[in-house]
PDB file with one MODEL, atoms N, CA, C and O in Angstrom:
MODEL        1
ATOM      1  N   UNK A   1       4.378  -6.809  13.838  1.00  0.00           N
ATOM      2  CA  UNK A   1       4.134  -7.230  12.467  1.00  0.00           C
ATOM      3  C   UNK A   1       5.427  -7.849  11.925  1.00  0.00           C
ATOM      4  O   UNK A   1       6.457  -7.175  11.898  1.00  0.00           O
ATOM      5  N   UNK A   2       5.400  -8.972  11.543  1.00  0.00           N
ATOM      6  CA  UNK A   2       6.788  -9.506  10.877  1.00  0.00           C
ATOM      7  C   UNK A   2       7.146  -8.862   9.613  1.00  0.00           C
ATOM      8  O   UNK A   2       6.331  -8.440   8.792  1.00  0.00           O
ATOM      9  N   UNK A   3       8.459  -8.815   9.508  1.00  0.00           N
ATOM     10  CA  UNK A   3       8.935  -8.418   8.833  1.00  0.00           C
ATOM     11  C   UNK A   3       9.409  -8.861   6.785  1.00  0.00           C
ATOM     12  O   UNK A   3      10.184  -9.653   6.248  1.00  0.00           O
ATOM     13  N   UNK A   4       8.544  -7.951   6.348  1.00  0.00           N
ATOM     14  CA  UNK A   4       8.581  -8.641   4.688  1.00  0.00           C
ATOM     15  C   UNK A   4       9.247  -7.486   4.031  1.00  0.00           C
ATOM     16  O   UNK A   4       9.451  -6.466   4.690  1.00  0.00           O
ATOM     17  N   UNK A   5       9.653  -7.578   2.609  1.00  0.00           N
ATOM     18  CA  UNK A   5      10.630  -7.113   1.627  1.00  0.00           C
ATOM     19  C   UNK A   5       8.998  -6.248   1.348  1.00  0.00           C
ATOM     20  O   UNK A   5       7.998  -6.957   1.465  1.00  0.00           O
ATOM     21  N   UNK A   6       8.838  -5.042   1.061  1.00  0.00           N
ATOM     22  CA  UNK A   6       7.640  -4.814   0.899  1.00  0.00           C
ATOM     23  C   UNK A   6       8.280  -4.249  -0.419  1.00  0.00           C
ATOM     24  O   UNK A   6       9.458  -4.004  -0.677  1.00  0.00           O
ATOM     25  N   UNK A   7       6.865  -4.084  -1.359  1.00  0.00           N
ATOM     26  CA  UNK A   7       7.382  -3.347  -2.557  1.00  0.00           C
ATOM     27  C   UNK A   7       6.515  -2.504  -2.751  1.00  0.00           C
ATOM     28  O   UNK A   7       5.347  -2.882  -2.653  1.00  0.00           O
ATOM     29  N   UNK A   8       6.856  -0.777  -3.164  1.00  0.00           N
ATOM     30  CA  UNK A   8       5.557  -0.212  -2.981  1.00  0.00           C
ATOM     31  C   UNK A   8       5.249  -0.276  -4.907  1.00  0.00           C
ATOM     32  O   UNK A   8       6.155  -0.499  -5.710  1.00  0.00           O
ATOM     33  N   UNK A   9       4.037  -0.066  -5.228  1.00  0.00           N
ATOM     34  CA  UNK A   9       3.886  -0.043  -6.815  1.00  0.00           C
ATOM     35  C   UNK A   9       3.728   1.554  -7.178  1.00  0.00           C
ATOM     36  O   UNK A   9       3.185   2.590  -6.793  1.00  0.00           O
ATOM     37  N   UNK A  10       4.715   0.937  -8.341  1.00  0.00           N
ATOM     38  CA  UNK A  10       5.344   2.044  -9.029  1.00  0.00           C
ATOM     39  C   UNK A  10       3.874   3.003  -9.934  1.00  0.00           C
ATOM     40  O   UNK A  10       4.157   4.014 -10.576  1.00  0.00           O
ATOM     41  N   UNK A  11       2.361   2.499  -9.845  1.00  0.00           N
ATOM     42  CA  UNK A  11       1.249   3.695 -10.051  1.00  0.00           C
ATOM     43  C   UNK A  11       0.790   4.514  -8.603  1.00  0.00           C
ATOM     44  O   UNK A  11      -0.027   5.432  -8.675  1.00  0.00           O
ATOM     45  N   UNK A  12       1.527   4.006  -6.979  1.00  0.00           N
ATOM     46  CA  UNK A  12       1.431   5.037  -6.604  1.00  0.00           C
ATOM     47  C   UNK A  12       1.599   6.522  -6.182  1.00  0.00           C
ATOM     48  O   UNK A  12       0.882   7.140  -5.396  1.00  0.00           O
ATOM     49  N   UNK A  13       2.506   6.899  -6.746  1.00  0.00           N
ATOM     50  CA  UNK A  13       3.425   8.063  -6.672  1.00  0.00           C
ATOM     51  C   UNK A  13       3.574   8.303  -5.380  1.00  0.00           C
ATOM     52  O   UNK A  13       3.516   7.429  -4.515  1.00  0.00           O
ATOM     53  N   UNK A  14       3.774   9.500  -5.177  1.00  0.00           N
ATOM     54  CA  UNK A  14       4.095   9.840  -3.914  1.00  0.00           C
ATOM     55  C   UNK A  14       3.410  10.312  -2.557  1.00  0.00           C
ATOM     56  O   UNK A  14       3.847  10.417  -1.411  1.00  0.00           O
ATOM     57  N   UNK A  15       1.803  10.626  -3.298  1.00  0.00           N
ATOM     58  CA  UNK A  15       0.903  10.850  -2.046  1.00  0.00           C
ATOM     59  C   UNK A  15       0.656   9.489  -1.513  1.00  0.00           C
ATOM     60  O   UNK A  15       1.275   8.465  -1.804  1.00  0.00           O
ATOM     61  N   UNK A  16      -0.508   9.646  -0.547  1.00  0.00           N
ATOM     62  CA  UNK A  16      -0.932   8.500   0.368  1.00  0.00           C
ATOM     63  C   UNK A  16      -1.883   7.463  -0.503  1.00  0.00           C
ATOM     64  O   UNK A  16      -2.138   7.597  -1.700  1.00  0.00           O
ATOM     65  N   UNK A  17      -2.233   6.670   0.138  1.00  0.00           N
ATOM     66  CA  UNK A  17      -2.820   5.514  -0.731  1.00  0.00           C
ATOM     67  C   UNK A  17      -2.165   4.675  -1.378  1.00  0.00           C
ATOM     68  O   UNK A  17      -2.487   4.279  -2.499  1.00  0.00           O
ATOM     69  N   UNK A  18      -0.864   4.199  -0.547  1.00  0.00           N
ATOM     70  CA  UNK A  18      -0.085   3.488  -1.345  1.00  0.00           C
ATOM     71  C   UNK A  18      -0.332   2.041  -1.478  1.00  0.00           C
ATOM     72  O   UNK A  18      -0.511   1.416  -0.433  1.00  0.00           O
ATOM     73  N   UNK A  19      -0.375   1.280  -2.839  1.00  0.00           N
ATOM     74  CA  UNK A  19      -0.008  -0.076  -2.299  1.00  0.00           C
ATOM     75  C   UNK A  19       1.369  -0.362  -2.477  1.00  0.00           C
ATOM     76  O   UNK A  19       2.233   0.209  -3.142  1.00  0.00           O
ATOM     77  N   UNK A  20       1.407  -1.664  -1.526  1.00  0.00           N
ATOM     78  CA  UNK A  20       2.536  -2.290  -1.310  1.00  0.00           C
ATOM     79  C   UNK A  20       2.838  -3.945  -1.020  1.00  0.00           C
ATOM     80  O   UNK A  20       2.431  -4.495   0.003  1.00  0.00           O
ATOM     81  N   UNK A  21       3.431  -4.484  -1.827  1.00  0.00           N
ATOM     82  CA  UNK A  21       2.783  -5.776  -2.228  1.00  0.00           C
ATOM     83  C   UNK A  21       4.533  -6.750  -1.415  1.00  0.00           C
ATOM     84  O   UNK A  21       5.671  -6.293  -1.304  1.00  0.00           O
ATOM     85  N   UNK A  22       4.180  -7.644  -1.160  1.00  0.00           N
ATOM     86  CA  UNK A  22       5.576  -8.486  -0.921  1.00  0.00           C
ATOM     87  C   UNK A  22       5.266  -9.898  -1.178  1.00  0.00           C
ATOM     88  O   UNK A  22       4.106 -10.310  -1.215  1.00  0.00           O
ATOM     89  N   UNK A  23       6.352 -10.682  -1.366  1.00  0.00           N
ATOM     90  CA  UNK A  23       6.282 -12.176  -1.627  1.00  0.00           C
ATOM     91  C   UNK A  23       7.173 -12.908  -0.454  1.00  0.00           C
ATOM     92  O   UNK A  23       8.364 -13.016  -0.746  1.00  0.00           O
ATOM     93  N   UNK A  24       6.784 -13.424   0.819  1.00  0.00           N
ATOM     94  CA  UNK A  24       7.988 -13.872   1.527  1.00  0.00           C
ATOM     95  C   UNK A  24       8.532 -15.063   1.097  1.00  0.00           C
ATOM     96  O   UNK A  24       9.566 -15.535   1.570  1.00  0.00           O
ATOM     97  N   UNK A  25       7.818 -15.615   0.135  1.00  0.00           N
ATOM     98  CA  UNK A  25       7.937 -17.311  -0.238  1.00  0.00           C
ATOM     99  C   UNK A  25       6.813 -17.817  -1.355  1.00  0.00           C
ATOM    100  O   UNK A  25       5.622 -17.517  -1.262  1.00  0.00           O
ATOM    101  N   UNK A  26       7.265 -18.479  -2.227  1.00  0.00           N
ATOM    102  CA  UNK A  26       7.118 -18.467  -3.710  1.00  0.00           C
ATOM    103  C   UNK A  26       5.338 -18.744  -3.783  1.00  0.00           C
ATOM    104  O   UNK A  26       4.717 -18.533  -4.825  1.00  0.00           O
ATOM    105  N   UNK A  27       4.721 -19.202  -2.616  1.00  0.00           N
ATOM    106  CA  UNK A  27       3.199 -19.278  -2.349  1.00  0.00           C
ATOM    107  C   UNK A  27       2.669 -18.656  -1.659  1.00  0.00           C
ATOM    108  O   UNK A  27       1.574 -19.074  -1.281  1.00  0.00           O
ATOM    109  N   UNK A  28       3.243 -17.135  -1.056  1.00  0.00           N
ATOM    110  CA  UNK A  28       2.313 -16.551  -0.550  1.00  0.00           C
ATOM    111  C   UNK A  28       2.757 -15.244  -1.512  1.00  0.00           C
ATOM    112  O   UNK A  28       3.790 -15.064  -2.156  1.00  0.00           O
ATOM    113  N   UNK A  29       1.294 -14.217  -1.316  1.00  0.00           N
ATOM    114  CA  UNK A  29       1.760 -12.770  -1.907  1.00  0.00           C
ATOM    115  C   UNK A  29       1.231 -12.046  -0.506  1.00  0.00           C
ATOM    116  O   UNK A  29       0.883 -12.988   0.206  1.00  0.00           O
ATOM    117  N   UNK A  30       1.061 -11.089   0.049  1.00  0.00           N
ATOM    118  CA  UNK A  30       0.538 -10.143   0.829  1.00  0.00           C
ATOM    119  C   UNK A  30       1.193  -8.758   0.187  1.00  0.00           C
ATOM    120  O   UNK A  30       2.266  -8.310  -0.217  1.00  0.00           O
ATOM    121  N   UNK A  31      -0.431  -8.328   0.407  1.00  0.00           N
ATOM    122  CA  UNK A  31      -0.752  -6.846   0.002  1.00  0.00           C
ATOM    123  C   UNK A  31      -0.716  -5.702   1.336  1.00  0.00           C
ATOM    124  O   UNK A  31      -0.651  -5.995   2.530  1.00  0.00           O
ATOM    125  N   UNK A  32      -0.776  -4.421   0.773  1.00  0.00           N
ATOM    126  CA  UNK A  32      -1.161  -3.511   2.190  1.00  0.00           C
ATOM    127  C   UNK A  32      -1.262  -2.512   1.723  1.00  0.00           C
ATOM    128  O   UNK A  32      -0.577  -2.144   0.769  1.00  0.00           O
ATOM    129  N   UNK A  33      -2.394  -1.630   2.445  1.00  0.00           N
ATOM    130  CA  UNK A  33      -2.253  -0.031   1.589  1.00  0.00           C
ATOM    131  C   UNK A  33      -1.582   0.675   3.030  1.00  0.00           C
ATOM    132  O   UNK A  33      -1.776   0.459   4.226  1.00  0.00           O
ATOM    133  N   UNK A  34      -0.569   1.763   2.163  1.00  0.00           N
ATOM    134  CA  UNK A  34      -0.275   2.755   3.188  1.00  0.00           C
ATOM    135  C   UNK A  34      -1.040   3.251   4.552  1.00  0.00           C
ATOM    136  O   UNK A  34      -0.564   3.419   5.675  1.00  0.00           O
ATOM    137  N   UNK A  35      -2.300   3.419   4.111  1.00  0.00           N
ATOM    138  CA  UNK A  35      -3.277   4.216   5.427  1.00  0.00           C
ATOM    139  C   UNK A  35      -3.562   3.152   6.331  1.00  0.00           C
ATOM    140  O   UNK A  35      -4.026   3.373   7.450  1.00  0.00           O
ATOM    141  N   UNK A  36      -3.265   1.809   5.831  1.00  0.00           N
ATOM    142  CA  UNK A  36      -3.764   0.701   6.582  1.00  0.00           C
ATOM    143  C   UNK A  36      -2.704  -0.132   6.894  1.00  0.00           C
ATOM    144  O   UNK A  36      -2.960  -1.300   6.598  1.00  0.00           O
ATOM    145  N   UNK A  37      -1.378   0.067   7.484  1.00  0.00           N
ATOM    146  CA  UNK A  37      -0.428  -1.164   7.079  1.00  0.00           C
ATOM    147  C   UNK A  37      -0.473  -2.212   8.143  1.00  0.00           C
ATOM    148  O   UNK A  37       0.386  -3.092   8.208  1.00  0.00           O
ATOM    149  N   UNK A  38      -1.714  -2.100   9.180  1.00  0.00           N
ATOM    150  CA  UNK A  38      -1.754  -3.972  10.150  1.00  0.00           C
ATOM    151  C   UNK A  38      -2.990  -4.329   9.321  1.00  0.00           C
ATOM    152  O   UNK A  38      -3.555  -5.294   9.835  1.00  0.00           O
ATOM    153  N   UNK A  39      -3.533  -3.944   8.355  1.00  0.00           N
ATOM    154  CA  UNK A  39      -4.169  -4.866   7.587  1.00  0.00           C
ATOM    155  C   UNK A  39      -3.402  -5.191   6.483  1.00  0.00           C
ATOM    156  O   UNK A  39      -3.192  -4.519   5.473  1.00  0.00           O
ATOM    157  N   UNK A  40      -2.895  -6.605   6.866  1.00  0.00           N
ATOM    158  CA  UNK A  40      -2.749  -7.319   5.472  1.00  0.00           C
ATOM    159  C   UNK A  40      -3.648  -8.592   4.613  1.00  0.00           C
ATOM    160  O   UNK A  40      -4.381  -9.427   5.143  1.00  0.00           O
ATOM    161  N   UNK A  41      -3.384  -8.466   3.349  1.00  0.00           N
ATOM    162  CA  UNK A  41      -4.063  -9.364   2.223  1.00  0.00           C
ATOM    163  C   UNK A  41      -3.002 -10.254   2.271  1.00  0.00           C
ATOM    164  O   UNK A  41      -1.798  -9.998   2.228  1.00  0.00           O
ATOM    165  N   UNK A  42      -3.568 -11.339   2.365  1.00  0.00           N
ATOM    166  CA  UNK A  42      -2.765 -12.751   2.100  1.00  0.00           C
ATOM    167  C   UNK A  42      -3.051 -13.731   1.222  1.00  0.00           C
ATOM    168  O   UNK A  42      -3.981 -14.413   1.653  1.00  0.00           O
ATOM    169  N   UNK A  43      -2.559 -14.182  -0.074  1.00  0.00           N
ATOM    170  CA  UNK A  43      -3.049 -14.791  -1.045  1.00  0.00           C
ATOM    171  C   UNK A  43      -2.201 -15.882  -1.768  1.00  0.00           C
ATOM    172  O   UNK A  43      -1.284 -16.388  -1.122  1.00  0.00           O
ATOM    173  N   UNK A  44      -2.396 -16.243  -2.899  1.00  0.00           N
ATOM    174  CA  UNK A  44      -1.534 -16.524  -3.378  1.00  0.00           C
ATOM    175  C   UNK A  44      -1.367 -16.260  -4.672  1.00  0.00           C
ATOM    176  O   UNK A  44      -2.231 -15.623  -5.274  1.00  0.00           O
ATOM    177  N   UNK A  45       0.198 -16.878  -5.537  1.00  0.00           N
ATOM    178  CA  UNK A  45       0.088 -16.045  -7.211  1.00  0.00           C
ATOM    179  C   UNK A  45      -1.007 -16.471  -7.952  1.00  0.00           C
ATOM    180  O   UNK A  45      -1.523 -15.572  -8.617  1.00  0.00           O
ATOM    181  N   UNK A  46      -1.587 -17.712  -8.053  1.00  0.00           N
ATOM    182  CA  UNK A  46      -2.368 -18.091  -8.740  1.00  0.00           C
ATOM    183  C   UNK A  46      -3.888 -17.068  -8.272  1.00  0.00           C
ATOM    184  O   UNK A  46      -4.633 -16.619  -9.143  1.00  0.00           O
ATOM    185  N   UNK A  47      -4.135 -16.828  -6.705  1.00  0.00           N
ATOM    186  CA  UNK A  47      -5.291 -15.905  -6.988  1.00  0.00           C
ATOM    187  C   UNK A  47      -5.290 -15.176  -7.551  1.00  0.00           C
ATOM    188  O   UNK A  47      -6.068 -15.123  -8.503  1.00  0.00           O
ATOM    189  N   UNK A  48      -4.497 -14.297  -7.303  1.00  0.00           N
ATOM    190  CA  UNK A  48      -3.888 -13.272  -7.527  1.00  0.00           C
ATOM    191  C   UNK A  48      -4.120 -12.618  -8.968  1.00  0.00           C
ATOM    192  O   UNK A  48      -4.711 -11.632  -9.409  1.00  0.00           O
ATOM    193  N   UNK A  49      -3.544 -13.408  -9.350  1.00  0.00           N
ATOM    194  CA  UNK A  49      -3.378 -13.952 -11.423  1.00  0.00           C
ATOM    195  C   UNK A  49      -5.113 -13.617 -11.618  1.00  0.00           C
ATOM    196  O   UNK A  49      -5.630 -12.653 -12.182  1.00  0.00           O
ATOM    197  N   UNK A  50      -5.701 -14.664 -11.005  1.00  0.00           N
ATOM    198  CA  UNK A  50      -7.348 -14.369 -11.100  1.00  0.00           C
ATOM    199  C   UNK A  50      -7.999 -13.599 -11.190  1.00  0.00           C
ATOM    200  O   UNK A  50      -8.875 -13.463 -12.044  1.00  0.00           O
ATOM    201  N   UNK A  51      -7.602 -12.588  -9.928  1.00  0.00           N
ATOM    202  CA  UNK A  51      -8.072 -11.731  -9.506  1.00  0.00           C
ATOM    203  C   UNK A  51      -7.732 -10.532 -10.251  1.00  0.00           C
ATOM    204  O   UNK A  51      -8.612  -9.710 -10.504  1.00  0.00           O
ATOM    205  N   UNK A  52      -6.503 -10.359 -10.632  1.00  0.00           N
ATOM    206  CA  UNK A  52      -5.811  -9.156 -11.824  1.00  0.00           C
ATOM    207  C   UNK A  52      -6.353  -9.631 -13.208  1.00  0.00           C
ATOM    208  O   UNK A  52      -6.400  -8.641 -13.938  1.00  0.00           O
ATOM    209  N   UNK A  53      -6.661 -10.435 -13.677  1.00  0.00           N
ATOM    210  CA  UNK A  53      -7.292 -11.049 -14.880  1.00  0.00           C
ATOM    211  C   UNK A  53      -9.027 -10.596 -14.924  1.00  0.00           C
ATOM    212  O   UNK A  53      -9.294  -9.769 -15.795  1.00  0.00           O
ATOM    213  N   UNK A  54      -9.717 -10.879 -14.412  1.00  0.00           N
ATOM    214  CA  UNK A  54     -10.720 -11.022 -13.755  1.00  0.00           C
ATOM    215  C   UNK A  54     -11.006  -9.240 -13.549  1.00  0.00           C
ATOM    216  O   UNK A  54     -12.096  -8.701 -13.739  1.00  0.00           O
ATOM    217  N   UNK A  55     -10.005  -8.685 -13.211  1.00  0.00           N
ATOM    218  CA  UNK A  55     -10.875  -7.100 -12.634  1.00  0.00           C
ATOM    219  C   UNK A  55     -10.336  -6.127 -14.777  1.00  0.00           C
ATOM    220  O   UNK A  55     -11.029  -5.276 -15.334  1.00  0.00           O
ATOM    221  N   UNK A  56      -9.163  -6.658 -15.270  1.00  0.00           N
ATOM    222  CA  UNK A  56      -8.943  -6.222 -16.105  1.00  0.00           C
ATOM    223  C   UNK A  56     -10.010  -6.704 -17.375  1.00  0.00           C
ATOM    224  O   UNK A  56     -10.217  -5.823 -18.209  1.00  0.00           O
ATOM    225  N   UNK A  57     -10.589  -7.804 -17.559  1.00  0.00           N
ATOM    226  CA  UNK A  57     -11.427  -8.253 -18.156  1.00  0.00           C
ATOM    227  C   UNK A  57     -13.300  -7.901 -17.946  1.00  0.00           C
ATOM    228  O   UNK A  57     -14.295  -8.511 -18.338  1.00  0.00           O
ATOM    229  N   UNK A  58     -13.105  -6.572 -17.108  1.00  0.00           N
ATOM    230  CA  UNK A  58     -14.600  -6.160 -15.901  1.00  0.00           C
ATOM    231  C   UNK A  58     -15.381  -7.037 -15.546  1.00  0.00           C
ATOM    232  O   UNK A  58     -16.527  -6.900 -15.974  1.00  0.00           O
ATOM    233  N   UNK A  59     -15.181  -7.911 -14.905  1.00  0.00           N
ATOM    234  CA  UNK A  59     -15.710  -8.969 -14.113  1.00  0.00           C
ATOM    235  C   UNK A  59     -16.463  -8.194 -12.444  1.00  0.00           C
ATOM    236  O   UNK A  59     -17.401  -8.487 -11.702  1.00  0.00           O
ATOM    237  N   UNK A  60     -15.471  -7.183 -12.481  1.00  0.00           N
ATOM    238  CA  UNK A  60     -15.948  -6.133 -11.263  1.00  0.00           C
ATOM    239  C   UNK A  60     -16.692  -5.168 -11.473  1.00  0.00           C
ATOM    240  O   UNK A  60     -17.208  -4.610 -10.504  1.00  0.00           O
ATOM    241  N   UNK A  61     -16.916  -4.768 -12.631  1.00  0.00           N
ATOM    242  CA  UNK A  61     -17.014  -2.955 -13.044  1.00  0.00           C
ATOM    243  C   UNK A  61     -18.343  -3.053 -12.047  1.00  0.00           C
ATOM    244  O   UNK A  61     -18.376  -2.263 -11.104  1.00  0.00           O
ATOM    245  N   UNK A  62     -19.485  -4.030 -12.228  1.00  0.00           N
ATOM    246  CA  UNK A  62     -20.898  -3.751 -10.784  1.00  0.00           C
ATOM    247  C   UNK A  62     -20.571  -3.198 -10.105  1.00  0.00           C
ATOM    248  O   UNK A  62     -21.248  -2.246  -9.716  1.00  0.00           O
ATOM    249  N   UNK A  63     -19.262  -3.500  -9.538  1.00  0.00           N
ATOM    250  CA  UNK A  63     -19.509  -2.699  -8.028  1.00  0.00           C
ATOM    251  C   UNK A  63     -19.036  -1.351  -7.978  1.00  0.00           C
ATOM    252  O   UNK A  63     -19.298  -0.717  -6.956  1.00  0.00           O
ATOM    253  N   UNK A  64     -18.333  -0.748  -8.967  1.00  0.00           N
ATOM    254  CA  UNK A  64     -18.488   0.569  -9.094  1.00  0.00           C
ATOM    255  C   UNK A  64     -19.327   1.473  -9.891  1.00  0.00           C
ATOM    256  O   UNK A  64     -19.617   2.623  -9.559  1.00  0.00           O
ATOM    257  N   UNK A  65     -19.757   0.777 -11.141  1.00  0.00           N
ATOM    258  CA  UNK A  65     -20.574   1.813 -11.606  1.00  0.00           C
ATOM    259  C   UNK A  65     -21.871   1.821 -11.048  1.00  0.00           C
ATOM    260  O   UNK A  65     -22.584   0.949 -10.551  1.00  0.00           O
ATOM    261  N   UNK A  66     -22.055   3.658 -11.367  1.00  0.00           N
ATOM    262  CA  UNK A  66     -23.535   3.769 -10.379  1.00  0.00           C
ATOM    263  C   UNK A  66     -24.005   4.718 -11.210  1.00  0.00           C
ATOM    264  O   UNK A  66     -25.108   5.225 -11.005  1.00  0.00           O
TER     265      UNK A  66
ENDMDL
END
């Protein structure tokens, strides 16, 4: 796995389930959760932006509420 500046976020404390987000270059972002770290998310800021906009505005809430 190449090597990135990873950053873990500061809402996961200290158990498992961490994310951990890095930027190697000003157009990519990649994500990773702790339990999973050879799966990575590869994106960019502008999705990104979307996508954090978009889940804070419940554009998602369907797929969890039941």
């Amino acid at each position: 796995m190449p090597m990135h500046d990873w950053q873990k976020s500061s809402f996961s404390g200290e158990g498992a389930q961490c994310l951990y987000v890095a930027a190697p270059d000003a157009h990519t972002i990649k994500l990773r959760e702790s339990d999973a770290p050879d799966a990575i998310l590869t994106t960019t800021p502008a999705n990104l932006k979307a996508f954090i906009l978009g889940v804070k505005a419940g554009e998602f809430d369907h797929f969890v509420d039941g």
